[in-house]
C-alpha positions as CSV (number, residue, x, y, z in Angstrom):
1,X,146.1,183.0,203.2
2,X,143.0,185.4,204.7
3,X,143.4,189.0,205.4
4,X,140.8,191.6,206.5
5,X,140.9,195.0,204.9
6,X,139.1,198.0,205.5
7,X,137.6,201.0,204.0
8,X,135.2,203.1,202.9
9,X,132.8,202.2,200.3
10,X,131.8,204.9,197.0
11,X,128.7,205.9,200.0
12,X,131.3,206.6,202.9
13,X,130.3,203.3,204.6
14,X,133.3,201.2,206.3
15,X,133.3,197.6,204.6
16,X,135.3,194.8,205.6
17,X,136.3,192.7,203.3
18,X,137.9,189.0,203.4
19,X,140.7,188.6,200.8
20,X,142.0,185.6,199.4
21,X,145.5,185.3,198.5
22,X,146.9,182.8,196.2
23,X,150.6,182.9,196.1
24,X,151.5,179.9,193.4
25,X,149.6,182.1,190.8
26,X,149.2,185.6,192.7
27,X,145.9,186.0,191.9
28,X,143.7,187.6,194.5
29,X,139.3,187.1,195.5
30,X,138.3,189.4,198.1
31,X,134.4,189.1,199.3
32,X,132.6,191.1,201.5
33,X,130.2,188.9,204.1
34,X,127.4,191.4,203.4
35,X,128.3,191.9,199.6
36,X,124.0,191.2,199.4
37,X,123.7,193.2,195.8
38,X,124.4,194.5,192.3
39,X,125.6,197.3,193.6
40,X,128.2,195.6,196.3
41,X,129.7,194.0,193.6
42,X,130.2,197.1,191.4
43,X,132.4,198.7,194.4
44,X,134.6,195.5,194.3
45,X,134.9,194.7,190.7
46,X,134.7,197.9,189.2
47,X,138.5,198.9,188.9
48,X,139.0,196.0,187.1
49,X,138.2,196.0,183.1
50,X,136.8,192.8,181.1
51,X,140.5,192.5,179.3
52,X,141.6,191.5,182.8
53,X,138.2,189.6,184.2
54,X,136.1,188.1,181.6
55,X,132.3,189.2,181.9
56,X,130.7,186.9,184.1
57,X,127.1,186.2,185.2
58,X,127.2,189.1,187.7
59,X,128.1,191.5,184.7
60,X,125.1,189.5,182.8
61,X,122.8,190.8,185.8
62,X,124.2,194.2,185.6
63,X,123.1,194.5,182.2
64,X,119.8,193.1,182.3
65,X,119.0,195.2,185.3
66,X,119.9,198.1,183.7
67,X,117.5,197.4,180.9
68,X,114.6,198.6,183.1
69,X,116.0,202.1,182.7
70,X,114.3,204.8,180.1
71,X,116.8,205.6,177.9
72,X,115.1,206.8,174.9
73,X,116.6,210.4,173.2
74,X,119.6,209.0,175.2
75,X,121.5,206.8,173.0
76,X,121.6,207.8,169.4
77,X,119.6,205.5,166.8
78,X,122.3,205.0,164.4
79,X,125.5,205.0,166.7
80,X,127.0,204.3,170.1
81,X,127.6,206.4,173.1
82,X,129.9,205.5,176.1
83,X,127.6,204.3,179.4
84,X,129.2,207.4,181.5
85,X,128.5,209.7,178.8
86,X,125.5,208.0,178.7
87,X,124.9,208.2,182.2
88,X,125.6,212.2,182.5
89,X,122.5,212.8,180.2
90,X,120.1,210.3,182.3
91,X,120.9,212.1,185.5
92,X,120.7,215.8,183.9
93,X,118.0,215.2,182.0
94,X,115.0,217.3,182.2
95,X,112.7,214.3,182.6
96,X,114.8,212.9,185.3
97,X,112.3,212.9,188.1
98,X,109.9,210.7,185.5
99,X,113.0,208.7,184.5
100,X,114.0,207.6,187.8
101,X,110.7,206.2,188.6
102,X,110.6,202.4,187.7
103,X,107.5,202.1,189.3
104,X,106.1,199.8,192.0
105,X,107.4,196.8,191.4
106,X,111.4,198.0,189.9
107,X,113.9,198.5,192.4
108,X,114.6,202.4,192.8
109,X,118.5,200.8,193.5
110,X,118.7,200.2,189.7
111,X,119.1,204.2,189.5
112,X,122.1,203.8,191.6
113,X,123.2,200.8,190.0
114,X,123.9,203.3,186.7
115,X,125.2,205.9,188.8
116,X,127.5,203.5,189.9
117,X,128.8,201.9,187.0
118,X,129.0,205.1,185.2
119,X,132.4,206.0,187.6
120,X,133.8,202.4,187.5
121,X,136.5,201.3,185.1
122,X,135.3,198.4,184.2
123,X,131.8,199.4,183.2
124,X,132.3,203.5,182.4
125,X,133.8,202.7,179.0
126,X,131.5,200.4,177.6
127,X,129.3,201.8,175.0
128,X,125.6,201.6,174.5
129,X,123.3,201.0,171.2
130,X,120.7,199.9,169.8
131,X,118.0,201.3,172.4
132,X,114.2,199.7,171.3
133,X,111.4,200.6,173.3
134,X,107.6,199.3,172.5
135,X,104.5,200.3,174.4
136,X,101.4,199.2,172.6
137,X,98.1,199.3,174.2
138,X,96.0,197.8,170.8
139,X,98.8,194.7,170.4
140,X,99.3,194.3,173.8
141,X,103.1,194.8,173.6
142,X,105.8,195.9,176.0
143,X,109.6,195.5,174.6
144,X,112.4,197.0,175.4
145,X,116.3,196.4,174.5
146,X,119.5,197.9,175.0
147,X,122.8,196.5,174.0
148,X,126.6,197.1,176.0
149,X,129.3,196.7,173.7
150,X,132.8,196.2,175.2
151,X,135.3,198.2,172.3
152,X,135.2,195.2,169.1
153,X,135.5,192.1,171.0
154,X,131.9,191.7,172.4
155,X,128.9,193.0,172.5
156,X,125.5,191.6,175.3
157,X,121.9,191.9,173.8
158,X,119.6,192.7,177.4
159,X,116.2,192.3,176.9
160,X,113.9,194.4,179.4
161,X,111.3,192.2,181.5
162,X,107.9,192.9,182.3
163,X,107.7,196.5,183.8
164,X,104.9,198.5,185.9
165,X,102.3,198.7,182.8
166,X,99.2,196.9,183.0
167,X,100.0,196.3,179.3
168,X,103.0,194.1,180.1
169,X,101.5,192.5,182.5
170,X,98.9,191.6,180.4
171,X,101.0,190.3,177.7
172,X,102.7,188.0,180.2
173,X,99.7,186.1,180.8
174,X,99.3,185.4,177.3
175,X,101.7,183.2,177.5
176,X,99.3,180.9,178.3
177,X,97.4,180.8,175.7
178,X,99.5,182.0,172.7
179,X,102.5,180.5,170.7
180,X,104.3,183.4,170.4
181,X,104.0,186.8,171.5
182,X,104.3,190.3,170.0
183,X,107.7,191.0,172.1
184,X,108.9,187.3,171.6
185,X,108.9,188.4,167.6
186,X,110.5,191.5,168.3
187,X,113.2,190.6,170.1
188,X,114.3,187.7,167.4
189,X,114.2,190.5,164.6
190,X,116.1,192.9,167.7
191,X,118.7,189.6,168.3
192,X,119.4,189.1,164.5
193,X,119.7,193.1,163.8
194,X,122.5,193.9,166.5
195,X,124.1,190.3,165.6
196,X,124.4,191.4,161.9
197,X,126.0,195.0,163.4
198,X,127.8,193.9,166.3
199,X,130.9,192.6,167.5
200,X,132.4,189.0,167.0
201,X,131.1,187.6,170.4
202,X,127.3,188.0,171.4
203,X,125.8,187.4,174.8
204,X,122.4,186.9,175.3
205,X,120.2,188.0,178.2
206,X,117.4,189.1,180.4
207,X,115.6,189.0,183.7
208,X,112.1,187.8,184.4
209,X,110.0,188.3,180.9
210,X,113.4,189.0,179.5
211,X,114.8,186.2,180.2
212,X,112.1,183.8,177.9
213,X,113.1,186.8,174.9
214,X,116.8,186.2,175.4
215,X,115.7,181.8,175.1
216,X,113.5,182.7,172.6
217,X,115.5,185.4,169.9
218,X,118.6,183.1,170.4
219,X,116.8,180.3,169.5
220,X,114.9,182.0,166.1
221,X,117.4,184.1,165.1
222,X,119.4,183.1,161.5
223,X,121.9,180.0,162.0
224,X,125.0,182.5,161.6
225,X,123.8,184.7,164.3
226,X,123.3,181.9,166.4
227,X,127.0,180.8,165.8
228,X,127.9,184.3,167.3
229,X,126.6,183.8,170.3
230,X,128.7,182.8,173.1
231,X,126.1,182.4,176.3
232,X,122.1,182.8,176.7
233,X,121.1,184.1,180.4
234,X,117.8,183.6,181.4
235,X,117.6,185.4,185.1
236,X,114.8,183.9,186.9
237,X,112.2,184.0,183.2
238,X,109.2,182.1,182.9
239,X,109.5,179.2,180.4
240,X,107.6,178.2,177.0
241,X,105.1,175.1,176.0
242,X,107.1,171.5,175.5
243,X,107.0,171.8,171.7
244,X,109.1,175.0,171.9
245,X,111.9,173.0,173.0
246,X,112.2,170.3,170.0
247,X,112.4,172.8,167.3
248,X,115.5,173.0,166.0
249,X,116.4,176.3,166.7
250,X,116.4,175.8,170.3
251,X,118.9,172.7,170.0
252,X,121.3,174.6,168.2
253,X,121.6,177.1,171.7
254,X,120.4,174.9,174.1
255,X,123.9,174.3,175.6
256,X,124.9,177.8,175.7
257,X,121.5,178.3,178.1
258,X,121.9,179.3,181.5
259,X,118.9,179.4,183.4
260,X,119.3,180.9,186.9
261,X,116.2,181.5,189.5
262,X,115.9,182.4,193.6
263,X,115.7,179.3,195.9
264,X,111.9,180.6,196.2
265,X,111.4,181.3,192.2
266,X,107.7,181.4,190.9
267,X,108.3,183.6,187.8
268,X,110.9,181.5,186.5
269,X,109.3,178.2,187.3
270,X,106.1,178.7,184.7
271,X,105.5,176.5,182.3
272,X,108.4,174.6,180.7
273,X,112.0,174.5,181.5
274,X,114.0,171.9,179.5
275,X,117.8,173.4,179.9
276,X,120.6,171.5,180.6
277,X,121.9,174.3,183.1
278,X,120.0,175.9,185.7
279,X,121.2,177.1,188.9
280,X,119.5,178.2,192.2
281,X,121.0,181.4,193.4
282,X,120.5,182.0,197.7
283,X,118.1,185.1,197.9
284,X,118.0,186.9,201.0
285,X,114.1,188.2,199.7
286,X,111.1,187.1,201.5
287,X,108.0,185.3,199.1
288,X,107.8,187.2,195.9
289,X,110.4,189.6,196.7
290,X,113.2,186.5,195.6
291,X,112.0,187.8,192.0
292,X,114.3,191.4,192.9
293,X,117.7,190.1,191.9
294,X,119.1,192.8,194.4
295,X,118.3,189.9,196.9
296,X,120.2,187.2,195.1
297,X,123.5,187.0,197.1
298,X,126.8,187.2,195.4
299,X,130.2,186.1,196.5
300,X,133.3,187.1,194.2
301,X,132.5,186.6,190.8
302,X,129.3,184.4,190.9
303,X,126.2,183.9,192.5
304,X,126.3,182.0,195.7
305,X,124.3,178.7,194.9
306,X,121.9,176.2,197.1
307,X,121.4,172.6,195.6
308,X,117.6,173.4,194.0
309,X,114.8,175.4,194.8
310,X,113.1,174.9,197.8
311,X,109.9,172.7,198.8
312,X,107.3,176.3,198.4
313,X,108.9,176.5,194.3
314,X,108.3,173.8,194.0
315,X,104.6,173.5,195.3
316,X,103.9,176.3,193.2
317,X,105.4,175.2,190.4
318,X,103.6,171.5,190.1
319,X,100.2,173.7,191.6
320,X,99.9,176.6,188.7
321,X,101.6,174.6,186.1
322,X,99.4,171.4,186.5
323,X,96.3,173.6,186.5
324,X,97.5,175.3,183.2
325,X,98.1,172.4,181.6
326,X,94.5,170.6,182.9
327,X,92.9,173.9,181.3
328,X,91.9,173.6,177.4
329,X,92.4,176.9,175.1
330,X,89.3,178.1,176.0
331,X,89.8,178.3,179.6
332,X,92.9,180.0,179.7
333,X,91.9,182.7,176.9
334,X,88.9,183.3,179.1
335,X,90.3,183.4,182.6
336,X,93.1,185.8,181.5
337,X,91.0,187.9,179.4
338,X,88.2,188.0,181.9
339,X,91.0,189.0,184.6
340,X,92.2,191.8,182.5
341,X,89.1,193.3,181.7
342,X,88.4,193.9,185.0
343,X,91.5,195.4,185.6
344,X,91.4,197.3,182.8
345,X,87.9,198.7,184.2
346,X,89.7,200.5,186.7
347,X,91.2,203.0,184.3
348,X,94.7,202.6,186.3
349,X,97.5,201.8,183.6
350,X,100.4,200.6,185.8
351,X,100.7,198.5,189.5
352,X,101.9,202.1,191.4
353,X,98.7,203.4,190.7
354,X,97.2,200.2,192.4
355,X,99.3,200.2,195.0
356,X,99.0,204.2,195.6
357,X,95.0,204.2,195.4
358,X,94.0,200.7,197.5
359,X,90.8,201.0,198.7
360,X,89.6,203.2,195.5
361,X,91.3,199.9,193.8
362,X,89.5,197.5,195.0
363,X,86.0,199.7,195.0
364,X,87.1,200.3,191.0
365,X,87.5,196.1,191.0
366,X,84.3,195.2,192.7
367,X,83.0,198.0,190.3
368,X,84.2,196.0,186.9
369,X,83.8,192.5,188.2
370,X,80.0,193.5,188.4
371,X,80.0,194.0,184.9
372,X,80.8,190.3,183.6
373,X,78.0,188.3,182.3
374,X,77.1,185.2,183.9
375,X,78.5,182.7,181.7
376,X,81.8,184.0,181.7
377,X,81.4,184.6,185.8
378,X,80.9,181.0,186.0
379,X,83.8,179.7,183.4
380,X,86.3,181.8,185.6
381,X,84.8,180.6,188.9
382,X,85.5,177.1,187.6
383,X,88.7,177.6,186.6
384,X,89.5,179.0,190.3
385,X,87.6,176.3,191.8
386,X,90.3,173.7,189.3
387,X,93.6,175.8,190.9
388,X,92.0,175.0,194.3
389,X,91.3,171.5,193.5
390,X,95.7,171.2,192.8
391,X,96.8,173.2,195.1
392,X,94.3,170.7,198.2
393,X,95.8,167.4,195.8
394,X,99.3,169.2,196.6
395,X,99.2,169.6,199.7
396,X,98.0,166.4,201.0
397,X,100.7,165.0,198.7
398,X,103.1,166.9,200.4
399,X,101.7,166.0,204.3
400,X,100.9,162.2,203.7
401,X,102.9,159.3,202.0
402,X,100.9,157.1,199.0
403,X,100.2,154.5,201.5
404,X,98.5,157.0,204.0
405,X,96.2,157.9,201.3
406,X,92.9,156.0,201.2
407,X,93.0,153.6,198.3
408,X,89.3,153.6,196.0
């Protein structure tokens, strides 16, 4: 049986809202037809505690989101503080003006996402540890962790994805050239440190670079603590080279993996992705902006799903991966480093100052780009020149069947 309700939401908005009712068991799933974010769902869930409603991968998306937040000097080093206590010294802070801003390419909504949870039941209770935070210029590092523990029956690891810094950046593109990276090796030791102090029951997870960390601690973390943890998410985050997945340590999690990305996902469909579950969540983001999980539309207590991503993924997808793969060592330690240095030639440490200063940007880019000697010019011009090669292969692929194609 359906029945409309209406009322006014924690902003003074009137929502209506489509509930569900199931008399054999009495249980009750109300939606809202514009429930389009984090936030939407907080409003609707949030007077109902885990005890009640078990986390679910809506809570999971909570958490990682609010991973972006600073909350260093918040959370005590060697204890725990409740997430509205927490949330009273964020917003009275001193620093809150630099706190609040995530930068160009965080949405500002994840400030209100805390505000929000910090008045709900289910959310305002749960406490906070273990806060890690690693900018390093020299290693090329950026880490961040923050783990929610619900009283002594669970606690969820959130590993921070790539911020505004040019240094995190840079460290994502790494990935295609390295093994492992500074931050990967963090968050294992991170994972097997809050396993050894934590609760029972661990959950795992992270969006965009934090999502490969949450794959990647679960999978190198000590055998016990893998035995602790119930569920791995990995929220739209890039994957790893093909030998990464047959060492052991991944097949001891793999099942407890769940991979979720936009129907237009870009991030989460580099390099390798051998899970047995992954899931296309409906994004109501144009292009890149499918990345912003605030676009991933939600209906009860999940995610509202399409049967895979669609045709542009995948285009990219078989396009960047394909070239990666064609490129040797060599030519992906150049191209990225090449690209960086330039970038780094600006003097601008984060995207907002791009995005703030365009036009002295791309003077500053033109300015650096000059500086590169001629061999490395042409090894990056090559490279370029490969990418174009797949993505022309690709597309005619795409336009014309095999037997269209002029046979050699």
């Amino acid at each position: 049986m359906f029945m409309n309700y209406q009322f006014r939401d924690i902003f003074g908005d009137m929502v209506t809202y489509k509930c569900f009712f199931n008399h054999a068991n009495g249980s009750r799933l109300c939606y809202n037809n514009n429930m389009s974010n984090l936030i939407d769902y907080v409003a609707w869930r949030g007077d109902i505690d885990f005890d009640y409603d078990p986390l679910n991968e809506i809570d999971s998306m909570i958490f990682c989101q609010l991973s972006y937040l600073d909350f260093g000097g918040l959370v005590p080093e060697d204890g725990r503080i409740s997430l509205e206590n927490c949330s009273k010294l964020f917003f009275e802070s001193s620093d809150f003006e630099k706190r609040k801003n995530l930068g160009a390419l965080i949405n500002p909504l994840t400030v209100d996402l805390f505000r929000v949870c910090a008045s709900s039941r289910r959310f305002s209770s749960l406490s906070l540890s273990n806060f890690r935070n690693i900018m390093n210029e020299k290693t090329e590092e950026q880490f961040s962790a923050i783990s929610f523990s619900f009283g002594c029956k669970w606690t969820y690891a959130a590993f921070r994805g790539t911020d505004d810094t040019l240094v995190g950046w840079k460290e994502d593109f790494n990935l295609a050239f390295m093994d492992s990276l500074p931050s990967q090796k963090d968050a294992a030791l991170y994972l097997d440190e809050t396993a050894e102090s934590s609760n029972p029951v661990l959950y795992v997870g992270g969006h965009s670079k934090g999502g490969n960390l949450a794959v990647y601690a679960a999978s190198k973390c000590s055998r016990k603590n893998q035995d602790k943890i119930s569920l791995v998410f990995s929220n739209d985050g890039p994957g790893f080279q093909k030998k990464f997945f047959e060492e052991s340590g991944f097949m001891n999690v793999s099942s407890k993996i769940r991979s979720i990305v936009p129907e237009f996902s870009v991030v989460g469909m580099l390099f390798g992705h051998d899970y047995e579950n992954t899931h296309s969540v409906k994004s109501d983001g144009e292009g890149l902006m499918q990345h912003d999980a605030f676009n991933w539309n939600i209906l009860g207590t999940h995610f509202v799903y399409v049967d895979d991503v669609n045709k542009e993924s995948k285009f990219v997808s078989k396009t960047v991966n394909g070239w990666f793969l064609e490129l040797d060592y060599d030519q992906r330690y150049v191209f990225v480093e090449t690209i960086f240095s330039v970038l780094r030639g600006t003097n601008f440490k984060t995207a907002l100052e791009f995005s703030e200063n365009p036009f002295e940007s791309f003077l500053k880019i033109v300015q650096s780009s000059s500086k590169i000697d001629r061999e490395t010019s042409d090894k990056v011009t090559n490279a370029i020149k490969l990418l174009g090669q797949h993505a022309f292969r690709n597309i005619r692929d795409r336009i014309f069947t095999p037997e269209q194609l002029p046979q050699n």
